[in-house]
N, C-alpha and C positions, 0 to 999 in steps of 0.2 A: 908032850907039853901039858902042862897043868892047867883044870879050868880056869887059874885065876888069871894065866896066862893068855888065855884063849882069849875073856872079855876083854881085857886091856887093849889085846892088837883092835877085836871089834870098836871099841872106843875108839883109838886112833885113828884105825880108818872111817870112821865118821865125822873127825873132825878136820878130814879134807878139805877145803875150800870148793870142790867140785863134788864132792857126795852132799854137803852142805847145799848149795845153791841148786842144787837137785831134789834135794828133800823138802828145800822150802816154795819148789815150787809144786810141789806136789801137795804137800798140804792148800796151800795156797789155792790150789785148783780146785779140792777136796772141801775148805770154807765156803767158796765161790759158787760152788755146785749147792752146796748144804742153803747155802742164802737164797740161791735163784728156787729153789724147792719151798721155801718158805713162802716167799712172795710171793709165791703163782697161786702157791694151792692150802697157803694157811690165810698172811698176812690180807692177800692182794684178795681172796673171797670177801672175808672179812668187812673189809674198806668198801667193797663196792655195793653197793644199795641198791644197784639194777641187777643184779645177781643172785638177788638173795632169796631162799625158795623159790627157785629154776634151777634147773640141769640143763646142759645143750648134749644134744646129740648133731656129732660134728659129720661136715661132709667135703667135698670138691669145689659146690657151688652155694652151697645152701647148710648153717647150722640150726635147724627145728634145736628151739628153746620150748621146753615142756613145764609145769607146774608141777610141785612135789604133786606123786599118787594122784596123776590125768591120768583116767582110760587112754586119753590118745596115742598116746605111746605105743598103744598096740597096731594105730593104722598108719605108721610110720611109711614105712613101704609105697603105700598108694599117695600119700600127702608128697612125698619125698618125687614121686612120679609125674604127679599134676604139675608138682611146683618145676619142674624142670620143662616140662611139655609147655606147660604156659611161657616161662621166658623165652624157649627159643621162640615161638612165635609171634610175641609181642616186638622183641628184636627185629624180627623178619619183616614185618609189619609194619613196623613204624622205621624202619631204615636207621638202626645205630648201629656204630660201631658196639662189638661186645666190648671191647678196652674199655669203655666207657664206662661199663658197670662195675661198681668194685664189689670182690670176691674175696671171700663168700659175702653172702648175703644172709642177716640172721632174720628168723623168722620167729617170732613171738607169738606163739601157739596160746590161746588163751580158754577157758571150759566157759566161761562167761564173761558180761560188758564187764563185773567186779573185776573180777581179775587183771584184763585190758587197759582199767582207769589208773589200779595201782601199779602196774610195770611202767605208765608212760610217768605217771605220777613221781617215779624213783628215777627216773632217766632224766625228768628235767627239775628235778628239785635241787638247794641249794648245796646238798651234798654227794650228787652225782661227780663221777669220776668219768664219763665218758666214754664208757668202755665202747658202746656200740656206735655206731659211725651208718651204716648202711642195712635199715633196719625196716622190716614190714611190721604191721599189727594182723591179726587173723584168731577169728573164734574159732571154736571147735564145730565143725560140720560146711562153715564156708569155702566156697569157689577161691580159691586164692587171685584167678584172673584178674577180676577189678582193682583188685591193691596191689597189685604186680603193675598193674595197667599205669597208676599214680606215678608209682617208684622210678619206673623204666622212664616213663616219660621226666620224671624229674633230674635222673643223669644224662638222658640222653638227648633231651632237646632242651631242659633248663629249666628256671623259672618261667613263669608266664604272669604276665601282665595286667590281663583281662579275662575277669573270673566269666563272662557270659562266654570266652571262648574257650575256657576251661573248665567248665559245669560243660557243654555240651560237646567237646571233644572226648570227654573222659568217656562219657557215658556212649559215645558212637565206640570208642574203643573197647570199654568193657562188652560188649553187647554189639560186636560186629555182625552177626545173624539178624538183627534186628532190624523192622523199619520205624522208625519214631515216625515218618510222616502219617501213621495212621490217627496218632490220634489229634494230628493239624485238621486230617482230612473230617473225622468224626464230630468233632464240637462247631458248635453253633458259633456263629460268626460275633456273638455278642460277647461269647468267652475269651475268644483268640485275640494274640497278643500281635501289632504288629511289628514290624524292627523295632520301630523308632520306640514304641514301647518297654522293649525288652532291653533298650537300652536305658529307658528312664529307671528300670526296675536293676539293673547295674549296676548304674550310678548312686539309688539309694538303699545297695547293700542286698540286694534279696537272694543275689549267687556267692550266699556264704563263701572263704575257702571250708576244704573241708580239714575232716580231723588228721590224716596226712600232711594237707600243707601247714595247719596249723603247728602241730608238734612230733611230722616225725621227715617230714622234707629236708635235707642238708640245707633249705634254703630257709630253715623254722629257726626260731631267735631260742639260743642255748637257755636262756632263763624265759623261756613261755608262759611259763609259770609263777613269773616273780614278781607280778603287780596283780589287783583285783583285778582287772576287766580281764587279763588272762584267764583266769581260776575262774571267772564268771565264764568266759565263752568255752572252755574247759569242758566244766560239768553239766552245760547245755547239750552237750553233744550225748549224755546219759543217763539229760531229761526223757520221760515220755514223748514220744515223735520228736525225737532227738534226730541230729544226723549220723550215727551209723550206717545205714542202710541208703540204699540208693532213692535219692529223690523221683518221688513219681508224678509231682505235682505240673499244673499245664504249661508252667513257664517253663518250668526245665528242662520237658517233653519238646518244647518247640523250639529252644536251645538246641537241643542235640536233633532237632527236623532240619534249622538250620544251617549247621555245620553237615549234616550229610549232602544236603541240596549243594553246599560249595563245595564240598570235595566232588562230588557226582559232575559240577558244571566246570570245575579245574579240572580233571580228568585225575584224580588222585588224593590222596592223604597227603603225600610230600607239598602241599602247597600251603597246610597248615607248618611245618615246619619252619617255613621260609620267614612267617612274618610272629613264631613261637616267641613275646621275647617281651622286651620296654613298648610301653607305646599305650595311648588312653582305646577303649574299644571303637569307637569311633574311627581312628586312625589305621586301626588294625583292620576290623571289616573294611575299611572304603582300599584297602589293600587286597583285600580277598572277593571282592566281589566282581562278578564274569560281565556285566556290565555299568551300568549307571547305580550308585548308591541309592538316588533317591529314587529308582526304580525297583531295588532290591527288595522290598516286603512284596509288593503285586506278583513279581516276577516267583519268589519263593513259596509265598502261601499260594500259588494256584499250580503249581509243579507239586508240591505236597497233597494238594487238594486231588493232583489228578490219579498219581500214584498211590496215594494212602491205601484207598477203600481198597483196592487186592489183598493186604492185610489178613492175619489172621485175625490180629484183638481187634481190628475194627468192629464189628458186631457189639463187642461189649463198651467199647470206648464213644460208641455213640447212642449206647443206651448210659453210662457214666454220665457225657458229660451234657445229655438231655436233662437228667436227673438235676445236676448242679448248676444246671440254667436256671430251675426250676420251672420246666416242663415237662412234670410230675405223670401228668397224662399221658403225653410223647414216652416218656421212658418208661412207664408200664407196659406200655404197646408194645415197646420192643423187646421188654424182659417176658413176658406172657407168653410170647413166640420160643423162651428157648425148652417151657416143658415139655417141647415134644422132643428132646434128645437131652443126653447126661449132660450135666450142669456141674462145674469146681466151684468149689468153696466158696471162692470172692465173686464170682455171679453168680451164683443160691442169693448172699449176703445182701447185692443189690438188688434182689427180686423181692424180697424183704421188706425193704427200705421202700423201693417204690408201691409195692403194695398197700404198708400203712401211712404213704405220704397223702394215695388217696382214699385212705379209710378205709379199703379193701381186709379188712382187721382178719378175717378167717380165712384167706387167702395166706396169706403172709404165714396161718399157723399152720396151710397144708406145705407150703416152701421148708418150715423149719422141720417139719416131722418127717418127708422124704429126704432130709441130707441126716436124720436121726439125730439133730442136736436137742441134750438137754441142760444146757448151759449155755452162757455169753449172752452177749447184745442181744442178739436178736431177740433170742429167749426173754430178756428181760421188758423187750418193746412188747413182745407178746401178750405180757403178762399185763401191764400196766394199762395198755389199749383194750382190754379184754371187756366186753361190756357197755363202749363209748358210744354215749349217742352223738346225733350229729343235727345241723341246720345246715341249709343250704338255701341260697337266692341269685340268679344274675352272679355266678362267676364266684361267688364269695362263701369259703365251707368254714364251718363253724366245727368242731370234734371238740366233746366235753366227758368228761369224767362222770359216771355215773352218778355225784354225789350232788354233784353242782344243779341239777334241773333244767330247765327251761334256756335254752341258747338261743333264741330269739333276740333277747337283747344287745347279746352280745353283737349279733347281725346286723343289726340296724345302725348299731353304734359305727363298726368296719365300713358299714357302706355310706355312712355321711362321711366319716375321715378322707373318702378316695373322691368321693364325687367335690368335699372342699378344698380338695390338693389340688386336683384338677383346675377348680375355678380360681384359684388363688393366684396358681402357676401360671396362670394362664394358658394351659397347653390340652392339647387333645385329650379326650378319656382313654384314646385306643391306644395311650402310650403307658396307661397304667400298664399292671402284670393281668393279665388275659385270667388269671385264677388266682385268687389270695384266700390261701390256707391261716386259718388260726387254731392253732388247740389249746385250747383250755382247763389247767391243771389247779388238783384239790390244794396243794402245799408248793412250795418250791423244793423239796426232797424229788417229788416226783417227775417235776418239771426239767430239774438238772438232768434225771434221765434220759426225757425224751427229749428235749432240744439236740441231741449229738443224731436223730432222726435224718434231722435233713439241715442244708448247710445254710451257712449264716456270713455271705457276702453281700454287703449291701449292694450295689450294682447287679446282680442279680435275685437279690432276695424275694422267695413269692410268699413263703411260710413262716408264722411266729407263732414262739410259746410263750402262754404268760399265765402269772397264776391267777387265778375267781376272787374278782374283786378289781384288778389291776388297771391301770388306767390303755386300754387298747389304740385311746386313738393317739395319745401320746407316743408311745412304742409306733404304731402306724406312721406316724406324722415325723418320727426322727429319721428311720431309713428309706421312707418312697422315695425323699429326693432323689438319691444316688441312682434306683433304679431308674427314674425319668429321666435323670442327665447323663447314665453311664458311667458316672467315674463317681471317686466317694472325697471330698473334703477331709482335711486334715486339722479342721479348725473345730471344734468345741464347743467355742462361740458363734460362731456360723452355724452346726449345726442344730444345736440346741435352742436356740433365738429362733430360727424357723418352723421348729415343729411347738413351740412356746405361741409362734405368731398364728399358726395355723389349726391349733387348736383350742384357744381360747379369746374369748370374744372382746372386741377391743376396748369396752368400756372398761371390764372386768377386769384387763392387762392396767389400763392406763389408774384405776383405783387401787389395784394392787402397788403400783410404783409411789403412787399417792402414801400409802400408808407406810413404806417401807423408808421415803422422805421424814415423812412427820415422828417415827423411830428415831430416825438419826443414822439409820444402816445403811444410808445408802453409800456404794462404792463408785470412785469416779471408773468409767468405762475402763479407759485403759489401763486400770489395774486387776480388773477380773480374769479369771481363768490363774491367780499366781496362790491361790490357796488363800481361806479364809471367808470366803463367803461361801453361806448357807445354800443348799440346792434350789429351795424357795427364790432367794436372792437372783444368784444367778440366771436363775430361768427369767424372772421377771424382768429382770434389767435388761439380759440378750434379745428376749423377746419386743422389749421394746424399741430395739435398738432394730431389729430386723422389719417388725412393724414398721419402723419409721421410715424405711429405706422401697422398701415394698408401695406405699405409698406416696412418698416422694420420686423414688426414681424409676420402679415396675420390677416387672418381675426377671425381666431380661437382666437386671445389674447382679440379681441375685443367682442365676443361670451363670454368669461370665465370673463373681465369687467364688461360687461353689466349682470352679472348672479350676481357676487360678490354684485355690488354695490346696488342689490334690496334690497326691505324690507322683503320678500321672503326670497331673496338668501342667500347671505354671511352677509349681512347687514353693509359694510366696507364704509371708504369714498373711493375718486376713488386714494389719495395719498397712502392711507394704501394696494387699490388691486394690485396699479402699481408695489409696493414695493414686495409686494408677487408672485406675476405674474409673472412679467418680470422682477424684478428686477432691477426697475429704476426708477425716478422720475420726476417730473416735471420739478425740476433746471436741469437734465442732459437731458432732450429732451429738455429744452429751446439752452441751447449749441448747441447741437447737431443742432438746427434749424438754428440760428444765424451762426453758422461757416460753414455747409454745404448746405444748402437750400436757404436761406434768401442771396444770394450771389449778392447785387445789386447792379445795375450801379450808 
């Protein structure tokens, strides 16, 4: 048979109806294949925006997402090992089912916060595709536990309701080795929070979510990202003392004292499960607690109180939070005790602190030369302290900059401002602060330094820094309140009207209003504090208004004021305390100013 013979039959039999329907579906399967190849690994890269510069290296349970050229990729192995050791026992732990967790679980490996901002950045922006669904964040060198801790609890027990039970369950759970009652046990009864407080501090926000439940919880709103206050609460998280890292401050500490003290008095964690869910915190505690609600803080804080102190950080957490009482003395005593054995970093750092809280200046530079630092803080407090002379009288330390001279005056001036608060207040001297530190700086370059020294809560404020020249008793006179009442005002005008009232003499106040009438500047009362008047203004107008009250009604109205208008307290504006208080308001003490006071020539 001839070739031309040959193709003809090949022809023929091609154009079977069954070689046919066979051939097309072979190509057909052969496009089909060629397309899914595209989309996966040309088109579908391409489109996705959380993908892009990452690799996953995939697994069973777990695919580790890396950044083009991380080192980490080399400690794959031990990361791959944690992260598996950690889930089972979080599972085990906290009682879920594994079904529960969906698998795999990718893990977004990051070398820095940069990197971290922009993966979540691409996953909730308006051109994300969705790809990840069950998704951790993790820097490079972190415990993966605590964010495992988040995740697990998010599939397996759900949303939760109430952030004070979920700031301090997370943190019993990341840190089950741990006891938080020590440092219930350690701080001064003036610091600690009790329930009902830490529910006030709840309700006004202060148990942020964190940056899990904000944008990587399946329970986090797909566009997080897509109005301001999103993108504002965002990039707070990697602000400076951002929340990354676990909260160490005393509310959150006492948070997570409480949540141990009820699992320890249920006999279990599963009793947190039961009530994990809807419900304001109120409702949820008065659910969890082993007896009477309104017996729950005595019953708690003294069960903390008894078991803290076995503690290991107790030692340091009641040299801490001496310090932040400010009793500066107190917590020297007890950091002085630890040079006779090795000292870490972060107690070197408050031995530091408390040594130049009380001027102990060359002390402080044998602290920093035995941990061999020549750089940071401390160094720099060193540097700046080096030199300072001091005044001292009856309780009250003067620290001044070499340059400044003579701090006598400033002395004198500190100790009329406390002995007039006193008398004004009407209240004991022994309720002032037992030691009031002032240091006294050349510029405010210098000043901004050493202020981050020691803390600046008013309610426990002992110590301020102000610059050579400044007005002391003014600064004096704004924050004693808070520490004679305990709690700090939320009002402005409240506070500033008081320390207006308190340090300048009533002729002075009332010719000051005189002249600022006869201007024409004056502002009717209840329009002050909304922007537009001058600081002069202001102070003189508050002041006079506080003056008036002070005299008219005592010092007690301004006591049950200042309590109302915390965030604490009543939580009122200072319009809505007057009205309840005293039964008056602003437009009738403006009157009353204008027709009897304000009387000028």
């Amino acid at each position: 048979m001839t070739p031309k013979a040959d193709r003809k039959g090949i022809i023929a039999c091609l154009r079977k109806p069954w070689v046919m329907t066979i051939g097309g579906l072979i190509l057909g399967g052969l496009g089909a294949l060629i397309f899914v190849i595209l989309i996966n690994y040309v088109i579908q890269p391409q489109m996705s925006v959380e993908t892009r510069d990452i690799y996953e290296v995939r697994g069973d349970r777990f695919n580790v997402w890396y950044h083009e050229g991380s080192s980490e990729r080399e400690r794959y192995t031990d990361l791959l090992a944690r992260l598996e050791e950690s889930l089972d026992d979080l599972v085990d732990r906290l009682e879920v089912d594994p079904s529960q967790i969906p698998m795999p679980i990718d893990v977004m490996l990051h070398d820095n916060p940069g990197q971290m901002q922009m993966s979540i950045v691409r996953r909730k922006s308006l051109n994300a595709t969705y790809t990840f669904y069950s998704v951790v964040d993790l820097l490079a060198g972190e415990d993966p536990y605590a964010r495992l801790a988040e995740f697990v609890l998010a599939f397996g027990w759900g949303e939760c309701f109430s952030q004070l039970l979920y700031a301090g369950t997370t943190m019993v759970v990341a840190e089950p080795d741990r006891s938080f009652h020590s440092a219930v046990a350690a701080a001064p009864e003036r610091l600690r929070y009790s329930f009902e407080e830490l529910l006030q501090l709840d309700a006004a926000g202060h148990f942020a979510p964190t940056l899990f439940q904000q944008f990587g919880s399946p329970y986090s709103a797909r566009m997080a990202l897509g109005s301001l206050e999103g993108v504002a609460v965002f990039y707070s998280f990697f602000s400076e003392g951002g929340g990354l890292g676990a909260q160490e401050d005393l509310a959150s500490l006492q948070a997570a004292s409480l949540i141990q003290y009820l699992i320890d008095c249920n006999g279990g964690i599963d009793v947190l499960k039961s009530v994990w869910g809807p419900g304001t915190s109120q409702a949820i505690f008065g659910r969890l607690v082993c007896g009477s609600i309104d017996g729950l803080s005595q019953e708690w804080l003294e069960y903390a109180s008894q078991v803290g102190g076995a503690s290991a950080e107790y030692d340091y957490y009641r040299a801490l939070y001496s310090f932040e009482a400010g009793e500066f003395e107190e917590a020297h005593r007890l950091t002085s005790a630890w040079r006779a054995r090795e000292v870490n970093d972060e107690e070197a750092f408050l031995a530091v602190r408390c040594a130049l809280a009380i001027g102990e200046f060359e002390e402080a530079v044998e602290w920093i030369e035995a941990q061999s630092w020549a750089t940071g803080q401390p160094v720099d407090w060193a540097n700046l302290f080096r030199g300072w002379g001091r005044a001292e009288d009856d309780g009250v330390y003067i620290f001044g900059s070499p340059s400044i001279g003579d701090l006598t005056g400033y002395l004198g001036e500190a100790q009329a401002v406390l002995t007039w608060t006193a008398t004004e207040l009407g209240i004991d001297p022994d309720r002032l602060p037992k030691r009031v530190t002032i240091f006294v700086y050349e510029d405010k370059a210098d000043r901004d330094v050493g202020r981050l020294l020691t803390p600046h809560v008013d309610t426990y404020r002992t110590t301020w820094h102000v610059v050579a020249g400044g007005e002391i008793g003014a600064i004096l006179a704004a924050t004693l309140p808070s520490y004679i009442f305990e709690i700090s005002t939320a009002s402005n005008q409240l506070r500033t009207g008081l320390a207006t009232a308190l340090t300048t003499e009533y002729e002075d106040l009332v010719q000051a209003g005189c002249e600022i009438l006869d201007a024409g500047s004056w502002t009717p009362l209840w329009q002050l504090g909304f922007g537009g008047a001058t600081p002069h203004l202001f102070e003189t107008q508050t002041g006079l208004m506080i003056r008036y009250l002070l005299e008219t009604e005592g010092f007690e109205l301004i006591h049950a004021l200042w309590r109302e208008t915390a965030r604490l307290g009543g939580a009122m504006s200072l319009d809505s305390a007057l009205s309840e208080l005293a039964d008056t308001s602003k437009r009738e003490i403006e009157q009353s100013l204008l027709n009897s006071v304000l009387v000028c020539d």
